[in-house]
N, C-alpha and C positions, 0 to 999 in steps of 0.2 A: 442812197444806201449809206446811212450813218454809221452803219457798224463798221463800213469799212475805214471810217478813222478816229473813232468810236466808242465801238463795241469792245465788250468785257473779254476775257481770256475765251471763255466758252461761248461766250455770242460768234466771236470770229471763227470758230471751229465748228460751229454750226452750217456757217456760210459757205468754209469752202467743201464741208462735207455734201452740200448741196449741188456745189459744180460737181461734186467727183462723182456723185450718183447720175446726173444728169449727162456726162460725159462718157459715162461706161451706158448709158441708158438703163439705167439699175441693175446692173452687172452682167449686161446680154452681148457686151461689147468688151471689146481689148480698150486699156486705159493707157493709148499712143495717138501717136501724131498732131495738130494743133490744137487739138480741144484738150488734153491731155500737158501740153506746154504751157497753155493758157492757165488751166487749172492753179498745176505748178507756180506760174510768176506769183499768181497774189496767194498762194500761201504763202509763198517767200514774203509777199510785202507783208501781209497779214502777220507774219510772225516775227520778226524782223524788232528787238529790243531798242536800237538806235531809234528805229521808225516811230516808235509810239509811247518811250520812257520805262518800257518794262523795264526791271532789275535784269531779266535773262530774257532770252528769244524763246518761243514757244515752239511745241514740237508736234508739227504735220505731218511729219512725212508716213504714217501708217495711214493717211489720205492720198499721200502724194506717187506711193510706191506701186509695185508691177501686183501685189498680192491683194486682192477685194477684202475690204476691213470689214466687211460685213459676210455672214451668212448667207441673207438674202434681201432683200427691201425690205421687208416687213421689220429688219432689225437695224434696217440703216436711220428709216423714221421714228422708229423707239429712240434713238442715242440725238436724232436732231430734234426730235420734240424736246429730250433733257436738255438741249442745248440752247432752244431758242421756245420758251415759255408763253411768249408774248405774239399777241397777233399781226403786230407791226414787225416785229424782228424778223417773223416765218414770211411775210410778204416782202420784206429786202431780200431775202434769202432765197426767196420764187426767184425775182428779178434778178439775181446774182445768175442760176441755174439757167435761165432764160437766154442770158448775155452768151453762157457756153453754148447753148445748143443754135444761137444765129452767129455761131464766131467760125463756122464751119463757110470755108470758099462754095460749096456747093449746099443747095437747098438739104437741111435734114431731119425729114420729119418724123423718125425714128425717136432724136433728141429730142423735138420738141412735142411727144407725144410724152417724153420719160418726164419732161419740167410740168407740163399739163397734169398729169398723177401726181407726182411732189407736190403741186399746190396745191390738187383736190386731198390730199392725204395730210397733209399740212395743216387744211381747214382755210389756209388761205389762198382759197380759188382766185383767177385772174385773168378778167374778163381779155386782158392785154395778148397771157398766153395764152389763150382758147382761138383768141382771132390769126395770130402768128400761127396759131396748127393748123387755122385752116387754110391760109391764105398759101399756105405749102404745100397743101391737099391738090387733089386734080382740078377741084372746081373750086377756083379759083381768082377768076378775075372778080365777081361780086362781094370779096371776102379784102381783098387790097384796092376796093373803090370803100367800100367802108369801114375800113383800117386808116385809109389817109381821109376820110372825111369826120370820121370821129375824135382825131387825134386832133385833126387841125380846130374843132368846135371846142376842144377843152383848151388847145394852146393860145387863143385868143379870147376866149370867151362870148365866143358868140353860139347860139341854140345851133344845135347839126341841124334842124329842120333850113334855116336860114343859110347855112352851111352849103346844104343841097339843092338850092335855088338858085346861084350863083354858079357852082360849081355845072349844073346842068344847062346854065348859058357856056361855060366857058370862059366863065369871067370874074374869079375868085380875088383878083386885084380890085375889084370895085367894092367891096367892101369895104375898103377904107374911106373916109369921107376926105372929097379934095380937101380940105381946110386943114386936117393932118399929113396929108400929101407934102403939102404947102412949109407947112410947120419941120417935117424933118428934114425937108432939104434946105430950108433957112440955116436951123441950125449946122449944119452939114457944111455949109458957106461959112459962117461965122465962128466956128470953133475954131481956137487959136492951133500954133501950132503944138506939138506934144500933149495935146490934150487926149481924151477920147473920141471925140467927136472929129479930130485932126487926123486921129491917127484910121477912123474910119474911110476918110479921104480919099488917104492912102490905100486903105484895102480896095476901094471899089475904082481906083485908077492900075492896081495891080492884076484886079479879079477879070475875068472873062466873059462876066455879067452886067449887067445895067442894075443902076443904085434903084433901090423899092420904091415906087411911087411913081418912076417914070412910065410913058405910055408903052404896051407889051409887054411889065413883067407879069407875070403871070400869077402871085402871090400877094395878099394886103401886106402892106407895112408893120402895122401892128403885129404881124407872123415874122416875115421876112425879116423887118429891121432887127427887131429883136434878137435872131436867128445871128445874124451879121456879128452881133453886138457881141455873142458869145462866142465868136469864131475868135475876136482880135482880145475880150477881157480873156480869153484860156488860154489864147497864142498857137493856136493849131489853122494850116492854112486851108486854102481854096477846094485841091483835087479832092480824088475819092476818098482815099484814109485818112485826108484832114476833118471830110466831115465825119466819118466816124469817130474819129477820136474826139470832136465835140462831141458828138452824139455820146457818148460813152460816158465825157464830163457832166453834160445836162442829167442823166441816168444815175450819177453819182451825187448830183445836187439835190435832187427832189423827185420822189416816187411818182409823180408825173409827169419825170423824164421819161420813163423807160416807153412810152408811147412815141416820143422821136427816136427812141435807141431801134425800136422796132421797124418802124418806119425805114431807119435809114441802114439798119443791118440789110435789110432784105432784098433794098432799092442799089445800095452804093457797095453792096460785101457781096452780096451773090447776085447783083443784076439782076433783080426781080423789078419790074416796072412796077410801081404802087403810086408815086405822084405824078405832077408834073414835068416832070424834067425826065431827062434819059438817063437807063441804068448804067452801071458801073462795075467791073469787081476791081476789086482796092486787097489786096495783100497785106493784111495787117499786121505789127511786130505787136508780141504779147505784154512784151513791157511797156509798149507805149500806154497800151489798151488797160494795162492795170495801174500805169503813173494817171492817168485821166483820170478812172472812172476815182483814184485816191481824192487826186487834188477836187472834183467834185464833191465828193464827202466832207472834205474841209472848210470847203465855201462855206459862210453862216448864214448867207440871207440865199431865198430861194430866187435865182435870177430866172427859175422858165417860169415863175407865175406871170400870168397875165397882167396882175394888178402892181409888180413891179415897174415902177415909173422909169425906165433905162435912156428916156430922154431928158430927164431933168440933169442927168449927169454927162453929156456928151460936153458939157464946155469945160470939165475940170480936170486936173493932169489927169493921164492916164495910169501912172503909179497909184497916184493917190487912193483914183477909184477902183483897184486890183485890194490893194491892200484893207479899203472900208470895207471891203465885200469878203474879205478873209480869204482871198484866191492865194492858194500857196504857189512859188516861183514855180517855174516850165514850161510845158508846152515845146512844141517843135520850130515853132518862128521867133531867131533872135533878133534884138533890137536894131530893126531898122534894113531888114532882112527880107524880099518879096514876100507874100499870098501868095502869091501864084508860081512855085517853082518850074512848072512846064514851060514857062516863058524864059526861063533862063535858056 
């Protein structure tokens, strides 16, 4: 979501006009409680002069207040269409909307019926939110076996058909071939210290899991490591709201984040079983959720593509490689600080 560090005066007001519609469910709801505070933080960041070099801070709050700025939908999509012209802009803008209605502790498929309309009215339909509506729906479980089977075929780049062959042994870590196995635990051993590669060490001597590639985990490397890799370059740790707050990051990096944003809202925020692993809810702060999804937008190289090489960098400092990749400072893990704060 570029625009969120970005976007023009009126690309940004497009955006968050998209949370608030999607929040009030296009004005069939009260505009309170977490979706509503959510809303709130990223206009604030979104407007925010320090934040982005404006001359003056810009002004939301006829999105952000108790009064519906609109008549009715039909006139909220007229003022976002003037807002957001372009078909890439209207599809960040989907994914912005999307983020509100899986940022609810409890499933809401009310919201994510109001972001499904938004996109179709938008013109930028989204195959991501049509699945998140239904995987919310009663029937259910075939819609989060092929939410986390389609996501996980584009986040590595392998065919879903191949995807599903694996996955129907039970055995989704075998996709990786030993000889890459082999390769990221080498380097893994041989990164210096303070490096990236060093400091992964660390995280997987803090975490609660076994490092990718050993026997029983349940994920290929090529997913997983990569996964890992963006937990320690963003600084957000192990539990449930750390992975969201990656997840939030990777959503803000590249528009095919928001298939892990989906994935992991539903899995680790509302306890929805969708992959492997066991559900969670995670209590999330809004500011975290909107310093992430910023500092993703800032990043300049897409780190969830698949064809990013994230191992030829594990032996170089770890500053070094924050700062090549344009990661701006934060995160919730300070230097030299556990992953795993339950262990404290």
């Amino acid at each position: 979501m570029a625009m969120l560090a970005f976007g023009s005066p009126l690309e940004r007001r497009g955006l968050v006009a998209v949370m608030r519609m999607v929040a009030t469910a296009v004005g069939t709801r009260p505009f309170d409680g977490d979706r509503a505070d959510l809303v709130r933080m990223f206009a604030g960041l979104e407007s925010c002069s320090g934040c982005h070099g404006f001359p003056e801070s810009l002004d939301f709050s006829d999105l952000t207040g108790d009064i519906e700025p609109w008549a009715d939908g039909a006139d909220g999509i007229a003022e976002i269409m003037k807002c957001l012209p372009g078909d890439k802009q209207r599809l960040e803008a989907v994914h912005a909307g999307l983020l509100v209605a899986l940022y609810s502790i409890e499933q809401d498929p009310v919201g994510l019926s109001a972001a499904r309309w938004i996109s179709k009215e938008l013109g930028a339909s989204d195959s991501m939110v049509r699945t998140a509506t239904l995987t919310a729906g009663v029937h259910s479980h075939a819609a989060q076996a092929d939410l986390f089977r389609r996501f996980m075929s584009e986040r590595i780049g392998v065919p879903v058909d191949e995807v599903r062959k694996f996955a129907s042994r039970k055995d989704l870590g075998a996709i990786t071939a030993p000889a890459l196995n082999d390769r990221y635990h080498r380097l893994l051993e041989q990164a210096p210290d303070g490096s990236l590669g060093g400091e992964m060490r660390r995280f997987y001597s803090d975490a609660p899991f076994a490092v990718p590639g050993t026997p029983g985990v349940p994920l290929p490397v090529e997913f997983l490591g990569s996964h890992d890799v963006h937990h320690v370059l963003a600084g957000y740790d192990t539990m449930a709201h750390g992975e969201v707050y990656t997840a939030v990051f990777n959503a803000g990096n590249a528009a095919a984040g928001i298939g892990w944003l989906s994935v992991v809202l539903l899995q680790w925020h509302q306890g929805i079983k969708i992959g492997v692993f066991n559900p969670a809810h995670a209590h999330l702060d809004p500011a975290i959720v909107a310093d992430a999804a910023q500092r993703g937008a800032a990043t300049h190289v897409d780190v969830y593509s698949y064809e990013w090489d994230w191992m030829s960098l594990l032996e170089r400092p770890l500053d070094e490689v924050r700062g090549s990749l344009g990661i701006p400072p934060g995160g919730t893990v300070l230097a030299g600080a556990t992953w795993n704060p339950k262990s404290e």
